[in-house]
C-alpha positions as CSV (number, residue, x, y, z in Angstrom):
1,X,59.1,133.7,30.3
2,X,57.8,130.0,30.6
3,X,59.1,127.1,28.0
4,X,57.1,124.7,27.2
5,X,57.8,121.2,25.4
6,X,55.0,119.0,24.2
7,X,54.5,115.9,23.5
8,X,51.9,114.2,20.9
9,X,51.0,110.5,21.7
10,X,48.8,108.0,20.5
11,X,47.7,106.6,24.0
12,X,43.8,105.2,24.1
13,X,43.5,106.7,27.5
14,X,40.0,107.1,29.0
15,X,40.6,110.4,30.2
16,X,43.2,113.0,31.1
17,X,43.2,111.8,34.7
18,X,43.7,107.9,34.2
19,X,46.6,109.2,31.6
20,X,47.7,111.7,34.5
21,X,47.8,108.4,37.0
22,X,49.8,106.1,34.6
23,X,53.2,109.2,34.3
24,X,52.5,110.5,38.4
25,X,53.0,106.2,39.1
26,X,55.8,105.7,36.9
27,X,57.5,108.8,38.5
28,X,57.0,107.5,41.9
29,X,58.3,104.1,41.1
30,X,62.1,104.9,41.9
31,X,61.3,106.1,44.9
32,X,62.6,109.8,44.3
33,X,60.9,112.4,46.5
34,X,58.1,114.3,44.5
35,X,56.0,117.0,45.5
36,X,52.6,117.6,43.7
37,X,49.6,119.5,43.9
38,X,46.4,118.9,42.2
39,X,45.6,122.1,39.4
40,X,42.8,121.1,37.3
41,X,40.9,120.5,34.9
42,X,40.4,124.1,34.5
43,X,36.5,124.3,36.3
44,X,33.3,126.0,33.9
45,X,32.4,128.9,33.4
46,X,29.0,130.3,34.5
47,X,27.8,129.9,31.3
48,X,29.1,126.3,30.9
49,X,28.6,123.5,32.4
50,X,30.5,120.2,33.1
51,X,31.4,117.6,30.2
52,X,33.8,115.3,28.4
53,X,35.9,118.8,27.7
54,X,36.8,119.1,31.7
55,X,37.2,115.1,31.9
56,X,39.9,115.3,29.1
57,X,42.1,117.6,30.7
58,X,44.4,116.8,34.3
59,X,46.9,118.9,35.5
60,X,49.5,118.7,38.2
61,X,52.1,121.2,39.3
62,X,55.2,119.2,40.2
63,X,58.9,119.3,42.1
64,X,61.2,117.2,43.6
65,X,62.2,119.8,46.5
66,X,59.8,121.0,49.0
67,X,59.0,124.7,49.4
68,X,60.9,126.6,51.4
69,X,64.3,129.1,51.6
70,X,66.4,125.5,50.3
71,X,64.2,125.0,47.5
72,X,67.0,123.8,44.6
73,X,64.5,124.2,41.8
74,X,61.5,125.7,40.5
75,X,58.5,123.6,40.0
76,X,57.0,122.9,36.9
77,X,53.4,122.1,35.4
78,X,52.4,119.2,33.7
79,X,49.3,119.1,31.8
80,X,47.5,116.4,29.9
81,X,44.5,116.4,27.5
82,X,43.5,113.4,25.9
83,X,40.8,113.3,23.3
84,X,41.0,113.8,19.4
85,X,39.1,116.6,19.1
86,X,39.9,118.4,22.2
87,X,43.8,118.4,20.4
88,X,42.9,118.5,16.7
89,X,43.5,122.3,16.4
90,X,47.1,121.8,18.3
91,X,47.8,119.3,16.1
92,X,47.1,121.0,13.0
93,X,49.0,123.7,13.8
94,X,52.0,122.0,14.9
95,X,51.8,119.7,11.9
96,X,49.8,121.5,9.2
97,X,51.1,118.5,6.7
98,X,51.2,115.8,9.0
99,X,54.9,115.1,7.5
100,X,55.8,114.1,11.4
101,X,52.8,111.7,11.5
102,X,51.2,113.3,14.7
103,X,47.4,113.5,13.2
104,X,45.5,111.1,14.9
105,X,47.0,111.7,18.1
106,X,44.7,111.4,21.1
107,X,46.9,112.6,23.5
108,X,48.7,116.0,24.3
109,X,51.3,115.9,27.5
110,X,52.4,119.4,28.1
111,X,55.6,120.5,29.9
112,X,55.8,124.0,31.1
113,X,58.6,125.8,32.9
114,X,58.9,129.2,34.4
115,X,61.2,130.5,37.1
116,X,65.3,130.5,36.8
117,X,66.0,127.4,38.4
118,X,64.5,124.6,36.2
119,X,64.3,121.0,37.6
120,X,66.1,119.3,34.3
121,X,66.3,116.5,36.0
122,X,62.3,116.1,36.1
123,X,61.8,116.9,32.5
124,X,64.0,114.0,31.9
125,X,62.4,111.6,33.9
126,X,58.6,112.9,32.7
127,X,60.6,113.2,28.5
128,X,61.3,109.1,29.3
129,X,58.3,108.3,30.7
130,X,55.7,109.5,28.2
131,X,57.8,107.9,25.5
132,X,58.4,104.0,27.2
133,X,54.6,104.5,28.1
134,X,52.8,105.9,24.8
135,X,53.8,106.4,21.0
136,X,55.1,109.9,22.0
137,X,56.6,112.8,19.3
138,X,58.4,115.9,21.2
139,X,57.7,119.3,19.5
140,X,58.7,122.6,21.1
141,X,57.9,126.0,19.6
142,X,61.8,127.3,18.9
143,X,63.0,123.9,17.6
144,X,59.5,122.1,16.3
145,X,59.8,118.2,15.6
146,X,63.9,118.6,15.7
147,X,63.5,119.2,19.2
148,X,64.6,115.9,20.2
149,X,67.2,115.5,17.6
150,X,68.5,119.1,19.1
151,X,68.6,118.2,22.5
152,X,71.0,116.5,24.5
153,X,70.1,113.9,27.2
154,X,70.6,113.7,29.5
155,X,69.2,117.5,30.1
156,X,71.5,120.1,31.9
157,X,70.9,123.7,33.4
158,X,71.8,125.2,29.8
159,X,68.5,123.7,28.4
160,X,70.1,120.8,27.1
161,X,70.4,122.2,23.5
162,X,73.3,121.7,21.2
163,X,74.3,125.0,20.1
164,X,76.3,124.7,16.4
165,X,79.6,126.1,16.5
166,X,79.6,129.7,15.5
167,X,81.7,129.8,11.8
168,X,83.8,133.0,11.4
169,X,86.5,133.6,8.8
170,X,86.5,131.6,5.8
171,X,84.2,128.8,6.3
172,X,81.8,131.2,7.1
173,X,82.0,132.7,4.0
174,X,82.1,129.6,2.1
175,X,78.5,128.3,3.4
């Protein structure tokens, strides 16, 4: 089962590959190792044919440990689509009241993570990036907006989540 954690932003990028440049540069900047392959935009159908809808979207499938029998972590897929109205119906749906004041965002990063061994450690480092560099809300589908109110930095192998204290007895009873 993947997780994914999103991130709206109000960025004025020009397109999802300039906005792809700006977090792939900053992640390079301390020199870490990272390991990256190109994924998209996704490419037309036969039907379709190329626009502003393939321009808006970049993708890169990322790691800090090569392949191979050693690797320590899974790699992860980062995904940005810039654009208004490419992100209008995520938006909406995320924030049907805009009471977290993401409408008008322009920009949608995307997080996903599959596998068992999850590089934390890179979510971080992408989580702080997208914030220093654009006006960025978190929003996750188990925790929503509190997502970064629920989560502990910096993140850890048990998802970084708080988990409340289980009440038994009778405190339990009196809640």
């Amino acid at each position: 089962m993947a997780y994914q954690l999103s991130f709206f932003c109000r960025a004025d990028e020009e397109n999802g590959a300039a906005a792809m440049d700006r977090v792939l540069d900053a992640l390079l900047e301390d020199g870490s190792g990272l390991y990256g392959e190109y994924i998209g935009p996704p490419r037309p159908g036969p039907v379709q044919w190329e626009g502003p809808e393939q321009e808006a979207i970049a993708a890169f499938r990322l790691a800090t440990s090569p392949e191979g029998p050693e690797r320590l972590f899974d790699d992860l897929l980062l995904e940005i689509h810039v654009g208004v109205r490419f992100i209008a119906e995520t938006v909406i749906a995320a924030d049907p009241d805009d009471e977290h004041g993401v409408w008008g965002s322009d920009l949608l990063a995307i997080i996903t993570l599959s596998g068992e061994r999850p590089d934390w450690a890179l979510v971080e480092r992408i989580w702080t990036i997208v914030e220093s560099v654009w006006s960025a809300v978190p929003w996750d589908e188990t925790s929503g907006f509190d997502v970064a109110q629920k989560t502990r930095r910096p993140l850890h192998e048990d998802t970084g989540r708080h988990h409340e204290p289980r009440r038994t007895g009778r405190a339990a009873r009196k809640s």
